[in-house]
C-alpha positions as semicolon CSV with decimal commas, in nm:
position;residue;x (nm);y (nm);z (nm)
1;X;8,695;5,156;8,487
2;X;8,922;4,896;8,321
3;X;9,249;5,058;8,157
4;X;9,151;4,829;7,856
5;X;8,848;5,066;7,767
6;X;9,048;5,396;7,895
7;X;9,170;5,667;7,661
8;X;9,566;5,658;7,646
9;X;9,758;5,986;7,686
10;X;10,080;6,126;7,637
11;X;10,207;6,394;7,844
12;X;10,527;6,529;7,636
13;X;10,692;6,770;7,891
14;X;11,122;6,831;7,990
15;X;10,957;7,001;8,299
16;X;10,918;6,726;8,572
17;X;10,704;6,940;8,838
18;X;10,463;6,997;8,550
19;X;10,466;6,696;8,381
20;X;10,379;6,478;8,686
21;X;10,048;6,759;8,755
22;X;9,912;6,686;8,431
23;X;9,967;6,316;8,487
24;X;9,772;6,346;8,817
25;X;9,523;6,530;8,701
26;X;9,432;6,351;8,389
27;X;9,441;6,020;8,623
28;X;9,219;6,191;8,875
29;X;8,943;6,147;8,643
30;X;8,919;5,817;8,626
31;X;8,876;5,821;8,219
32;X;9,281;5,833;8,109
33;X;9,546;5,580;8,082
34;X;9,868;5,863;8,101
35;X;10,228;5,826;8,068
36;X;10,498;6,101;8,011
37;X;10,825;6,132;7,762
38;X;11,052;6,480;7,874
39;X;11,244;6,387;7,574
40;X;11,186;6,521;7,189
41;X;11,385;6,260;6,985
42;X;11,178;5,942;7,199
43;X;10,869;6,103;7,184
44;X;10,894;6,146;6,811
45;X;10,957;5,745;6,844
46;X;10,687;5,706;7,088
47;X;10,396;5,879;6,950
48;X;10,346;5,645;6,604
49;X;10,488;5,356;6,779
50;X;10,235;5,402;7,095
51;X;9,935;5,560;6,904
52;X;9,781;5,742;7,211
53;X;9,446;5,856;7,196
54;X;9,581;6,200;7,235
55;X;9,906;6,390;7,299
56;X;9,983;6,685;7,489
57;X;10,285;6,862;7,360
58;X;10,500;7,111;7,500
59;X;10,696;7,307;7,247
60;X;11,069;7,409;7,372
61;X;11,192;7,034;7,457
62;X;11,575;6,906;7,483
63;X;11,631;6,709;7,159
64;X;11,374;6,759;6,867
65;X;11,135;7,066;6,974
66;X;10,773;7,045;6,960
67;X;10,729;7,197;6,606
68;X;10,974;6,910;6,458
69;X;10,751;6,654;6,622
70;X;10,452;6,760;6,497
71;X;10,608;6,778;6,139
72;X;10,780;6,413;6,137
73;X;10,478;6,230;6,311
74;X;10,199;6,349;6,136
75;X;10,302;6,128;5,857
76;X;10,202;5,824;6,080
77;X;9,943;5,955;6,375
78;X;9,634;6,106;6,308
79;X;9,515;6,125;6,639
80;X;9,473;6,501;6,834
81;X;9,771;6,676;6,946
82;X;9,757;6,969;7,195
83;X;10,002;7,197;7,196
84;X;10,063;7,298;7,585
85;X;10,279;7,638;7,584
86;X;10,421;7,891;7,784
87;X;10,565;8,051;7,412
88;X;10,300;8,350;7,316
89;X;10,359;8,412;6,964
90;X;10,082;8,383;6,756
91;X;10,333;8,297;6,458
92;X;10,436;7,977;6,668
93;X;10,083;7,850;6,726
94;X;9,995;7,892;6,371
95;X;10,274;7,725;6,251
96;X;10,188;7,455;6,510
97;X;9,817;7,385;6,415
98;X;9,916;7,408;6,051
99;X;10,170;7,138;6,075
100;X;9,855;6,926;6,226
101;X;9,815;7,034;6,604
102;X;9,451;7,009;6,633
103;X;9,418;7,257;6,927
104;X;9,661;7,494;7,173
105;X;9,727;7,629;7,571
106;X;9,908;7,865;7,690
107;X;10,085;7,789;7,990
108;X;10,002;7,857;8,267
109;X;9,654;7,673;8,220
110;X;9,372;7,618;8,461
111;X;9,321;7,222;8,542
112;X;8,926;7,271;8,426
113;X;9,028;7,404;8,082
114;X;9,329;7,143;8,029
115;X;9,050;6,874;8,159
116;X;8,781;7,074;7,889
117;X;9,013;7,077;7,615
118;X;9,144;6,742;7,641
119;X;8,774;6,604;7,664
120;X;8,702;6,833;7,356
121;X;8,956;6,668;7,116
122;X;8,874;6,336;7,177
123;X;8,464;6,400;7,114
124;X;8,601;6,539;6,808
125;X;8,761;6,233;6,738
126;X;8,475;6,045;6,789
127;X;8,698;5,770;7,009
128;X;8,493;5,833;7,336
129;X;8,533;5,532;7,574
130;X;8,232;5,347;7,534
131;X;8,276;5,343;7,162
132;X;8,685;5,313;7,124
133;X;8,655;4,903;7,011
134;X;8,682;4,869;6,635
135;X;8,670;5,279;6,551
136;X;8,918;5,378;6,220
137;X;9,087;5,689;6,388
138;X;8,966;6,042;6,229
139;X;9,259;6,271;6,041
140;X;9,222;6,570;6,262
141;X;9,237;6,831;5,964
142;X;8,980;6,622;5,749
143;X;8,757;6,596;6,052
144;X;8,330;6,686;5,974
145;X;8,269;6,954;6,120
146;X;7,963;6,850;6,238
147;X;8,149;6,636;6,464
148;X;8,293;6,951;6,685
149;X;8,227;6,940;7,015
150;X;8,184;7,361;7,000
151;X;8,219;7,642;6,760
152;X;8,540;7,677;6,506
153;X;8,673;8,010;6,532
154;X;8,920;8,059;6,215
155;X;9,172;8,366;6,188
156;X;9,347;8,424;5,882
157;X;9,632;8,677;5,930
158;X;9,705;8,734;5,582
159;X;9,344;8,841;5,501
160;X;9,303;9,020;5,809
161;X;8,968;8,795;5,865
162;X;8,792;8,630;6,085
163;X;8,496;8,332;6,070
164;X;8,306;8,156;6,291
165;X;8,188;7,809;6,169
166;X;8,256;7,959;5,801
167;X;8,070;8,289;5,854
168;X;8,303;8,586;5,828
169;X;8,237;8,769;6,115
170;X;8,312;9,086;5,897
171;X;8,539;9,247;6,177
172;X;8,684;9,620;6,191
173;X;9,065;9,595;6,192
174;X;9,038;9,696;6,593
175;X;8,793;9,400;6,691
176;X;9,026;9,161;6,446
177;X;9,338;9,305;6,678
178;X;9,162;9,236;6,998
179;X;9,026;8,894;6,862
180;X;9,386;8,823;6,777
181;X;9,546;8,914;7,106
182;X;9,225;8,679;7,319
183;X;9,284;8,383;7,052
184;X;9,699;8,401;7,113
185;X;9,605;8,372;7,501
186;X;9,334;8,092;7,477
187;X;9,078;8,044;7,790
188;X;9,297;8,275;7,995
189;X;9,167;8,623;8,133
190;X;9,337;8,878;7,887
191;X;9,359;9,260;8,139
192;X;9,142;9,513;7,966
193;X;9,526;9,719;7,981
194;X;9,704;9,478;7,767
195;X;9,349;9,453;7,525
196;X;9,386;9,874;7,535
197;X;9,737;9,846;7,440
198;X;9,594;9,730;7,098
199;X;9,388;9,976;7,040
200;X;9,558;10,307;7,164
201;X;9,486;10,583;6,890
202;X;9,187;10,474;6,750
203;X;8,925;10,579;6,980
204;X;8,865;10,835;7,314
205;X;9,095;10,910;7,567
206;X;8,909;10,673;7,811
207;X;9,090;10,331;7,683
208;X;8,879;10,155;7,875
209;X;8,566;10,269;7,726
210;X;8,743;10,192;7,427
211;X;8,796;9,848;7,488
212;X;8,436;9,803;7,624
213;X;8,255;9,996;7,310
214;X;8,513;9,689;7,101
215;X;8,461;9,421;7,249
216;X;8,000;9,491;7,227
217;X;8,045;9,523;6,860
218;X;8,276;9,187;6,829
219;X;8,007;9,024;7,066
220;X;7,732;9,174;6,838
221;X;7,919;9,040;6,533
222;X;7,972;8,638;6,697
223;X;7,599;8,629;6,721
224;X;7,343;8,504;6,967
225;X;7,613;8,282;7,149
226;X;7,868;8,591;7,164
227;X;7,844;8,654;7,540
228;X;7,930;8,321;7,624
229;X;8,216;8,238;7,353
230;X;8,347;8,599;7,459
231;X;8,307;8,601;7,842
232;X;8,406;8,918;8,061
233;X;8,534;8,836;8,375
234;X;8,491;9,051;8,699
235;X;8,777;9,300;8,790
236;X;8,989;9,151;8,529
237;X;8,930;9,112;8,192
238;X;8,778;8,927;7,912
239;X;8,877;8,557;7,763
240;X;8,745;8,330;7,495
241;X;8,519;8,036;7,626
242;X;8,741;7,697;7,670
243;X;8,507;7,530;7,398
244;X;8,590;7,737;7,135
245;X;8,815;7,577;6,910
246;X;9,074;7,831;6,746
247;X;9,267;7,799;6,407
248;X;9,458;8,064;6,249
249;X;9,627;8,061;5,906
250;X;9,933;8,267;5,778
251;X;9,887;8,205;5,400
């Protein structure tokens, strides 16, 4: 494939080892035109001067961190940004994806879900490579939602709720805690231990029967599709399917 008709990408990482995997493994494709910054301050240069199809973004840089970035660019480029993290706080990734980050990993991430994810946003976008000529980029919070490549799980904090593609899922405050802890560690395996953790004193003795009885009802409440947008995972766990796009709101 030409690099005139690939997707550019930036890679926005102070961590040389890691930036140079992504960069090899976006390349390995064959789709992606990729580059990498390590610095905040260029990068905030780069990114509305450049206009890559997409950016991945790690958060604790030297210089401007990733939050700042996010804030000052967004003025100027609407195209996705992934956030790319080894920070766990919810707060932070809310803060990011409501400054405009249209989707977030937690480090360390798998090279299928980084490869899903990245594919994902630019669907969304609607700038795949046999139609990027002559395409008016898409505002990633105004996007249709019938454009999403998968379903739009939303988590508002201050609510204590939870929807999936606008249906409020209608959650008991213990699902809404374990839903909280799998959407803070997107695509990775979350130990039923750590998801028992959450929910110590409000069942049996057994915590893991706990955690199993919790996480049928949450599947019951996603719908037809919960067993594969909640997946359990054999001696280890349960995790949120790649393809589920997560947003969560403070306000």
């Amino acid at each position: 494939m030409s690099d005139q008709w690939k997707e550019r990408i930036l890679v926005v990482e102070d961590e040389p080892t890691i930036a140079q995997h992504f960069v090899n493994i976006l390349k390995r494709t064959g789709r992606y035109e990729v580059d990498f910054e390590m610095d905040g301050d260029r990068a905030t240069e780069r990114i509305p001067a450049e206009n890559p199809d997409l950016v991945l973004l790690d958060l604790g840089l030297p210089g401007k961190d990733g939050i700042d970035i996010i804030r000052e660019v967004r003025e100027k480029y609407f195209n996705p940004i992934v956030i790319v993290t080894a920070k766990s706080e919810l707060e932070v990734h809310a803060l990011g994806l409501n400054l405009g980050a249209s989707d977030f990993l937690k480090k360390p991430v798998r090279d299928d879900v980084l490869l899903a994810h990245v594919e994902c946003r630019l669907r969304e976008r609607g700038r795949t490579t046999s139609q990027k000529a002559g395409v008016t980029p898409v505002r990633p919070a105004i996007a249709e939602a019938a454009r999403l490549p998968g379903p739009v799980l939303e988590i508002d904090l201050a609510q204590r709720k939870a929807f999936l593609d606008g249906r409020d899922l209608e959650l008991w405050e213990s699902e809404l805690g374990l839903l909280v802890v799998l959407a803070s560690r997107p695509s990775e395996t979350v130990p039923k231990k750590k998801l028992s953790e959450r929910l110590k004193g409000v069942g049996p003795a057994d915590e893991s029967r706990v955690v199993e009885m919790a996480i049928h009802r949450l599947r019951g409440k996603l719908g037809e599709a919960g067993k594969d947008l909640l997946q359990t995972v054999r001696n280890g766990g349960y995790r949120l399917s790649p393809l589920v796009m997560v947003r969560v709101a403070r306000k």
